[in-house]
FISESE-305352 format. One record per atom (N, C-alpha, C): residue in three letters; x, y, z; atom name. Coordinates in steps of 0.001 Angstrom, whole numbers. Example, Ala and Ser with C-alpha at 12.3 -4.5 7.8 and 13.67 -1.06 7.14 Angstrom:
FISESE-305352
<rest:ala	east:13190	north:-5690	up:7800	atom:N>
<rest:ala	east:12300	north:-4500	up:7800	atom:CA>
<rest:ala	east:13200	north:-3300	up:7800	atom:C>
<rest:ser	east:12850	north:-2250	up:7080	atom:N>
<rest:ser	east:13670	north:-1060	up:7140	atom:CA>
<rest:ser	east:12900	north:30	up:7870	atom:C>
end
This chain:
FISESE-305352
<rest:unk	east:-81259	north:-25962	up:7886	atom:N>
<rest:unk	east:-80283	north:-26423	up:6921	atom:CA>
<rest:unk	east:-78963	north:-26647	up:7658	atom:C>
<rest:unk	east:-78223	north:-27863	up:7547	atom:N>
<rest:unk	east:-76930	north:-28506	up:8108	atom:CA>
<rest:unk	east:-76017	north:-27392	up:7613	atom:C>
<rest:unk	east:-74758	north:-27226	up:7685	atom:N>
<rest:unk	east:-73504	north:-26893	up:7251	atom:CA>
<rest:unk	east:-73317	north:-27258	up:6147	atom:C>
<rest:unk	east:-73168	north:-28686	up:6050	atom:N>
<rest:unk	east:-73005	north:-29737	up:4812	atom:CA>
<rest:unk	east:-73990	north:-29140	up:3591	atom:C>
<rest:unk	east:-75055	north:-29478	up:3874	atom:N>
<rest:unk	east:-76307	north:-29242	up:3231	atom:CA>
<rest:unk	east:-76171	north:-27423	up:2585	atom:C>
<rest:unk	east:-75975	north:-26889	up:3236	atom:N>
<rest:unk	east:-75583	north:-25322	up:2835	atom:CA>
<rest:unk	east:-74581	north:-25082	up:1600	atom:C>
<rest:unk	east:-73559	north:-25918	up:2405	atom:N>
<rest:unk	east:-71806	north:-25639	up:1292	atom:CA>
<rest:unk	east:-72593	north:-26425	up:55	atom:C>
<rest:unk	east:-73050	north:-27916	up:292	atom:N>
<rest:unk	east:-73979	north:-28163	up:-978	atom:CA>
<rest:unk	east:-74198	north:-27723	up:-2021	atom:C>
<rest:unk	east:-75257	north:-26884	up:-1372	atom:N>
<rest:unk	east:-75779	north:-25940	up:-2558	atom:CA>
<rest:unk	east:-75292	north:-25060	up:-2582	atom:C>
<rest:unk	east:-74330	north:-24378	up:-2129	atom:N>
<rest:unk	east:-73485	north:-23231	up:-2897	atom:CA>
<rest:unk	east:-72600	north:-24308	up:-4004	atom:C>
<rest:unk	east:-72146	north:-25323	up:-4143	atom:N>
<rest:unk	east:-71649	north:-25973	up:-4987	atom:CA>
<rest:unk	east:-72020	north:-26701	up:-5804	atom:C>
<rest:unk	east:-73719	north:-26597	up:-5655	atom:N>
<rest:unk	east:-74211	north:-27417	up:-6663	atom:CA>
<rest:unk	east:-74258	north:-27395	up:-8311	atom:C>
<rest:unk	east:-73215	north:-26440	up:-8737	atom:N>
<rest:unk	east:-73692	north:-26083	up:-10250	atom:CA>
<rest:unk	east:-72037	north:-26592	up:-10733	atom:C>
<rest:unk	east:-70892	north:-26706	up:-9423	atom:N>
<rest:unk	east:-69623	north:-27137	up:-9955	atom:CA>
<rest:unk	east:-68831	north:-26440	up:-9105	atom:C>
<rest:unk	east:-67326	north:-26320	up:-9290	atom:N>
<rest:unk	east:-66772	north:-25684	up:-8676	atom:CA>
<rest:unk	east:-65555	north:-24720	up:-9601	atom:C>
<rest:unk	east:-66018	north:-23231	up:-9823	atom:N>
<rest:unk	east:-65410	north:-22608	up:-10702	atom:CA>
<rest:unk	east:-64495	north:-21727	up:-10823	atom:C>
<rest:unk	east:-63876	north:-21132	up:-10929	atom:N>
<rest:unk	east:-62923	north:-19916	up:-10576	atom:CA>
<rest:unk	east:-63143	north:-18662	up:-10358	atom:C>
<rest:unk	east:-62862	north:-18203	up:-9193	atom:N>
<rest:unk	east:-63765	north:-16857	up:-8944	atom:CA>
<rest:unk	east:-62377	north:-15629	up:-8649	atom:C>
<rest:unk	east:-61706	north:-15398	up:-10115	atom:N>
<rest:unk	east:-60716	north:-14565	up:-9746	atom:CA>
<rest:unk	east:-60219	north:-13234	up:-9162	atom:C>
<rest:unk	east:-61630	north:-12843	up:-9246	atom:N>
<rest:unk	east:-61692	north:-11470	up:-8429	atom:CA>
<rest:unk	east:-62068	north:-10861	up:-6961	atom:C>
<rest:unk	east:-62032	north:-12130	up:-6224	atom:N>
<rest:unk	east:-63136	north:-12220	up:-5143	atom:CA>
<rest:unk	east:-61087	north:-12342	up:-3928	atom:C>
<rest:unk	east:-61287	north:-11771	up:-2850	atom:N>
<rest:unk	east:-60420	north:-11496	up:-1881	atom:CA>
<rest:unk	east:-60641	north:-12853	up:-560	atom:C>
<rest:unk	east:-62040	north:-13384	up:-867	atom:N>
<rest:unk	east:-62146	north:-14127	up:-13	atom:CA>
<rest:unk	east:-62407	north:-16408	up:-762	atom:C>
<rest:unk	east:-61770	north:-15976	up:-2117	atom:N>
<rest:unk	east:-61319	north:-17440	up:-2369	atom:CA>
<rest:unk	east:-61018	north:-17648	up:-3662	atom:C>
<rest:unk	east:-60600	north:-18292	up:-4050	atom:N>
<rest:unk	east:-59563	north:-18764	up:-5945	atom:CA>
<rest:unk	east:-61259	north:-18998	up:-6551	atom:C>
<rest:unk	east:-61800	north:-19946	up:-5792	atom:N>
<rest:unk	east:-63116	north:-20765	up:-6876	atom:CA>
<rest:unk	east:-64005	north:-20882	up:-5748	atom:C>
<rest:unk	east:-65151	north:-21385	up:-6122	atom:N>
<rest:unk	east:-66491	north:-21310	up:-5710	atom:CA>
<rest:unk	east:-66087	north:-22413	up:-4705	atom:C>
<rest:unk	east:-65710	north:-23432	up:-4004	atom:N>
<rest:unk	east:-65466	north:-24251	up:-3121	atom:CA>
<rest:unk	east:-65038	north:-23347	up:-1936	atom:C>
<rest:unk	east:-64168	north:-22681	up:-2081	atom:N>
<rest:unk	east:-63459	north:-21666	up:-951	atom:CA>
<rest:unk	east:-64352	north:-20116	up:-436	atom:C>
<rest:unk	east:-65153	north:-19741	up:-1957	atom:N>
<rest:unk	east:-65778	north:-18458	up:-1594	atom:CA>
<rest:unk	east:-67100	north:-19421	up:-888	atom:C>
<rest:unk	east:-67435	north:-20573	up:-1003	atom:N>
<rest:unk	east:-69121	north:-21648	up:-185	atom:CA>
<rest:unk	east:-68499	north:-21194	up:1481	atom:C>
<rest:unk	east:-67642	north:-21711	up:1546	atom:N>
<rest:unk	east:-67442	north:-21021	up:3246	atom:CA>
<rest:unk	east:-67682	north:-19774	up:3860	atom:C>
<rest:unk	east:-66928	north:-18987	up:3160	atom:N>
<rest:unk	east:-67495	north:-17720	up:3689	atom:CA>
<rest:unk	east:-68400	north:-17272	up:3407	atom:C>
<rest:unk	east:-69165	north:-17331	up:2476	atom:N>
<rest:unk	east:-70949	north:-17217	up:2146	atom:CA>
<rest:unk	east:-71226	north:-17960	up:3460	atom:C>
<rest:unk	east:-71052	north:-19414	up:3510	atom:N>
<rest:unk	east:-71822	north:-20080	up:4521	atom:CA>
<rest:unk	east:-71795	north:-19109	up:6246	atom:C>
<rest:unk	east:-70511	north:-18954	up:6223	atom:N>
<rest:unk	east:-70375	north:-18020	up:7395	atom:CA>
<rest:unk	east:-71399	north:-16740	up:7832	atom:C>
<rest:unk	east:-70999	north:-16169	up:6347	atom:N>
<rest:unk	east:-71206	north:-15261	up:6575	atom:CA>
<rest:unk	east:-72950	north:-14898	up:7017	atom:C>
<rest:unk	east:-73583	north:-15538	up:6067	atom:N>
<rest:unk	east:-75060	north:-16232	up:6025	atom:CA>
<rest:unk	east:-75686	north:-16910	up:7267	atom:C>
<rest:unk	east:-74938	north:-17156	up:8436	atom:N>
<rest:unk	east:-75372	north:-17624	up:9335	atom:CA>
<rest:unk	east:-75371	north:-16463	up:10038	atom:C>
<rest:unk	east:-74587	north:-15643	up:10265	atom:N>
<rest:unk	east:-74484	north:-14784	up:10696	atom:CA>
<rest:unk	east:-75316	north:-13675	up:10691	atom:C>
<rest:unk	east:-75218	north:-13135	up:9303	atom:N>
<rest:unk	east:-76632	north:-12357	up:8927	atom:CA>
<rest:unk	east:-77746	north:-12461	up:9131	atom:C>
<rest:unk	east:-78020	north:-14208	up:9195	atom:N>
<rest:unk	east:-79086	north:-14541	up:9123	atom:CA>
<rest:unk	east:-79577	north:-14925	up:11080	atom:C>
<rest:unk	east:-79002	north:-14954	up:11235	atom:N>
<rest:unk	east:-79047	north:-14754	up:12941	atom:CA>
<rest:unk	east:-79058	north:-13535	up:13335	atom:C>
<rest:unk	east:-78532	north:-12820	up:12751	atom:N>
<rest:unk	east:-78909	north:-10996	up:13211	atom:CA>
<rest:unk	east:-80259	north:-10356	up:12608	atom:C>
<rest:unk	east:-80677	north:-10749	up:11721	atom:N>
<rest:unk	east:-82014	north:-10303	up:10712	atom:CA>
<rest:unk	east:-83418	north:-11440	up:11865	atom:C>
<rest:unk	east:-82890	north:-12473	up:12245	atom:N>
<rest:unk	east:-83966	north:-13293	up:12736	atom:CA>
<rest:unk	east:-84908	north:-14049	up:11780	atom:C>
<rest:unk	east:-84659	north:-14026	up:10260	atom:N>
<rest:unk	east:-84831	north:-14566	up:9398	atom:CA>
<rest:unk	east:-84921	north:-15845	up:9271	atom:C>
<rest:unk	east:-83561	north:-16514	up:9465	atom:N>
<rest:unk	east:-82905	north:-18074	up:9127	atom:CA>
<rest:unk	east:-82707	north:-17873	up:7773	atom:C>
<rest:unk	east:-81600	north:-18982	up:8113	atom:N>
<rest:unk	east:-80955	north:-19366	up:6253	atom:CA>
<rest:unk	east:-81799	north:-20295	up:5306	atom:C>
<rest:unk	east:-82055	north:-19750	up:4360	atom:N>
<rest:unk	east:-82437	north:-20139	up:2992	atom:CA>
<rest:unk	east:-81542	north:-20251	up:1613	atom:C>
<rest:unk	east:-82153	north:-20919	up:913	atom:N>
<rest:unk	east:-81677	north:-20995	up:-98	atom:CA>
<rest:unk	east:-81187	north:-19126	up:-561	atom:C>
<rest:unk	east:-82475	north:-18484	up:-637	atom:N>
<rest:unk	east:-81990	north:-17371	up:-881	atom:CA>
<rest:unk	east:-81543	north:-16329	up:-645	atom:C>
<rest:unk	east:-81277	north:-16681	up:605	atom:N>
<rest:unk	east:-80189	north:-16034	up:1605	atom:CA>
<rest:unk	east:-78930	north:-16490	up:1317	atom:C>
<rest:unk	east:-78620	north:-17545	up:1250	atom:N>
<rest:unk	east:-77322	north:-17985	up:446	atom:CA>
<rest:unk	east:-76681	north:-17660	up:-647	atom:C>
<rest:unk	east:-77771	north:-17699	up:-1608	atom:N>
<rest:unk	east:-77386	north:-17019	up:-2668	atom:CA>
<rest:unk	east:-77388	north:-15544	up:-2899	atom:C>
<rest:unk	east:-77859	north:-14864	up:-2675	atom:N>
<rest:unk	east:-77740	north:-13700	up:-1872	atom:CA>
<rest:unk	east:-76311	north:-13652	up:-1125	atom:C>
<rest:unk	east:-75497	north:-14130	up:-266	atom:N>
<rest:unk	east:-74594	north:-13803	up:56	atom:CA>
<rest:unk	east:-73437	north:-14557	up:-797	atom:C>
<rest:unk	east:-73594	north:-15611	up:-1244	atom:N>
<rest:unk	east:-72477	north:-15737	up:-2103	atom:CA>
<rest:unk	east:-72156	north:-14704	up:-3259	atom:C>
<rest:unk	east:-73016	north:-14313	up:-3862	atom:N>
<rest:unk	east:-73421	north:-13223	up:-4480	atom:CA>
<rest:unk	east:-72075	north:-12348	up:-4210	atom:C>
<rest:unk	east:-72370	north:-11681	up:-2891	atom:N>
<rest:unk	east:-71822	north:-10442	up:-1820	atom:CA>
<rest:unk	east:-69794	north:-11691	up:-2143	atom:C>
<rest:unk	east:-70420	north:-12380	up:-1524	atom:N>
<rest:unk	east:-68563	north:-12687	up:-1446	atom:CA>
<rest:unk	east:-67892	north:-12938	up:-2976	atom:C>
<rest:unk	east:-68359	north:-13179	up:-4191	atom:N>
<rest:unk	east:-67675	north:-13366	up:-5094	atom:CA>
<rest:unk	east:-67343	north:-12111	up:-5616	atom:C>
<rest:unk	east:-68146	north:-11176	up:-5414	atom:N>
<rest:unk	east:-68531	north:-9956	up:-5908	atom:CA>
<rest:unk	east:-67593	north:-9226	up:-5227	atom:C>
<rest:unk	east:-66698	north:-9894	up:-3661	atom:N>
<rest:unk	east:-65471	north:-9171	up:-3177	atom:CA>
<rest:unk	east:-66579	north:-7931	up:-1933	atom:C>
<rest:unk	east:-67650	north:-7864	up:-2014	atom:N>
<rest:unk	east:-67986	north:-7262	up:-1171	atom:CA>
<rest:unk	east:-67217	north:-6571	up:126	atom:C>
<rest:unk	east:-67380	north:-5657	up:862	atom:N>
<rest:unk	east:-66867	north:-4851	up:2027	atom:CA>
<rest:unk	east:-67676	north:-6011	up:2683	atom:C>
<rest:unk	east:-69022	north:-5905	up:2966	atom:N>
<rest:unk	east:-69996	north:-6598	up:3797	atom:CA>
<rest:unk	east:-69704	north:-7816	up:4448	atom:C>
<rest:unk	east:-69026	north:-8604	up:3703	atom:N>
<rest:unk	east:-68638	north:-9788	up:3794	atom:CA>
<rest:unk	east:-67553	north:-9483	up:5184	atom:C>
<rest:unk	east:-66437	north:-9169	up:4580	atom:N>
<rest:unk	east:-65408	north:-8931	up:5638	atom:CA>
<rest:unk	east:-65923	north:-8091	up:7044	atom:C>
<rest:unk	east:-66457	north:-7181	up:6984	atom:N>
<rest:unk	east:-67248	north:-6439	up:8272	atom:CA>
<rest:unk	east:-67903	north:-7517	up:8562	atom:C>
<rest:unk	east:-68800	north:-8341	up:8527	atom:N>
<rest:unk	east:-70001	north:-9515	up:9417	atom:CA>
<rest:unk	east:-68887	north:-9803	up:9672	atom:C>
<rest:unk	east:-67618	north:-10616	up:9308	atom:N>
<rest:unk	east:-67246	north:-11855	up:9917	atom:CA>
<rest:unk	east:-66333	north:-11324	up:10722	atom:C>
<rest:unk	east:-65596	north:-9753	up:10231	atom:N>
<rest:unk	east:-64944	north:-9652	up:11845	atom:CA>
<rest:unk	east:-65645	north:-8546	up:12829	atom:C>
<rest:unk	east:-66639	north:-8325	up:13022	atom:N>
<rest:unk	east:-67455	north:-8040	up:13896	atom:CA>
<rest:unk	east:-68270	north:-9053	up:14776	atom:C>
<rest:unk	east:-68590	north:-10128	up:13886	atom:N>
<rest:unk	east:-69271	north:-10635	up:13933	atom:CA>
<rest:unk	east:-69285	north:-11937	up:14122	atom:C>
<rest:unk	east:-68220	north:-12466	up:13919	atom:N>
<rest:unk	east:-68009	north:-13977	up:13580	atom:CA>
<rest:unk	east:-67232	north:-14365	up:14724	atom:C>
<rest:unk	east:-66797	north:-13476	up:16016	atom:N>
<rest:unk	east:-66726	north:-14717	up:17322	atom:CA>
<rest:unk	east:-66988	north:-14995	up:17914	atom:C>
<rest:unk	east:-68788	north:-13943	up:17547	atom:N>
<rest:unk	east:-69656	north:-13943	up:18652	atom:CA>
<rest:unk	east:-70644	north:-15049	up:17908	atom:C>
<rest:unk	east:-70638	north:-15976	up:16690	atom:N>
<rest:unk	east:-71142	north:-16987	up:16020	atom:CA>
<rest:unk	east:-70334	north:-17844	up:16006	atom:C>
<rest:unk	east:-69324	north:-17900	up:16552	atom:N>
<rest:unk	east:-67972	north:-18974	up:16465	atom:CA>
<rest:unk	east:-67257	north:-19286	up:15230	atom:C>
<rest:unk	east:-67046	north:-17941	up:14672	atom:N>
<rest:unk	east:-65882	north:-18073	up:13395	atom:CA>
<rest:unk	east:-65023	north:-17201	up:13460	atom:C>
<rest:unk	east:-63901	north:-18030	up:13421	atom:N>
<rest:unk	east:-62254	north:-17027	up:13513	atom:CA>
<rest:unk	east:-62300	north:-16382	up:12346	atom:C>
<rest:unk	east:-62586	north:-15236	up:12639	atom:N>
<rest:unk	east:-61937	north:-14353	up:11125	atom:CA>
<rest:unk	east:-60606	north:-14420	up:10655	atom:C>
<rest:unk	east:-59877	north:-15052	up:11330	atom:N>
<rest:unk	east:-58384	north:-15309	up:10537	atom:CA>
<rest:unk	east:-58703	north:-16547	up:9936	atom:C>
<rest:unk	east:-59859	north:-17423	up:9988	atom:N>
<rest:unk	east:-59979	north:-18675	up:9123	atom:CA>
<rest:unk	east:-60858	north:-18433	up:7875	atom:C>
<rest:unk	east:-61322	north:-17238	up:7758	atom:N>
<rest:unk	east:-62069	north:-16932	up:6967	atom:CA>
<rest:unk	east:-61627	north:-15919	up:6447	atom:C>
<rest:unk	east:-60703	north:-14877	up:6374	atom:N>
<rest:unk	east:-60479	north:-13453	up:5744	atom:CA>
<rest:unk	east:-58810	north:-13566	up:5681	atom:C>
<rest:unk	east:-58331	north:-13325	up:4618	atom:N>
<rest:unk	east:-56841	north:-13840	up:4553	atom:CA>
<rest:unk	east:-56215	north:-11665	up:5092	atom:C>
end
């Protein structure tokens, strides 16, 4: 699954307001860091990304999860993501 193709379908139902979540306003902003984060996970598990791995972690980021923030700064510059572009 592309990048493109990923954020996709985390956006495929619309783009909504997710006011409780630390890592974005609405579902357009929390698709990134799911996407991130999901590559990540999913490269450490040896799995690969799926649909329901995605959803599954968007899940984790709207929900404000700890998890979220630990993968991406542990984790995310050894997958090539700045955690200052992803974790405010």
């Amino acid at each position: 699954m592309t990048t493109n193709q990923a954020i996709d379908y985390l956006n495929r139902e619309g783009n909504f307001r997710v006011p409780c979540s630390r890592y974005g306003r609405d579902t357009a902003e929390c698709a990134r860091v799911a996407y991130a984060s999901d590559v990540i996970a999913s490269s450490m598990n040896g799995e690969g990304m799926s649909e329901t791995s995605l959803d599954y972690m968007m899940g984790l980021v709207v929900n404000d999860s700890d998890d979220v923030e630990y993968l991406i700064r542990e984790y995310g510059p050894v997958y090539g993501f700045d955690p200052d572009d992803y974790l405010s």
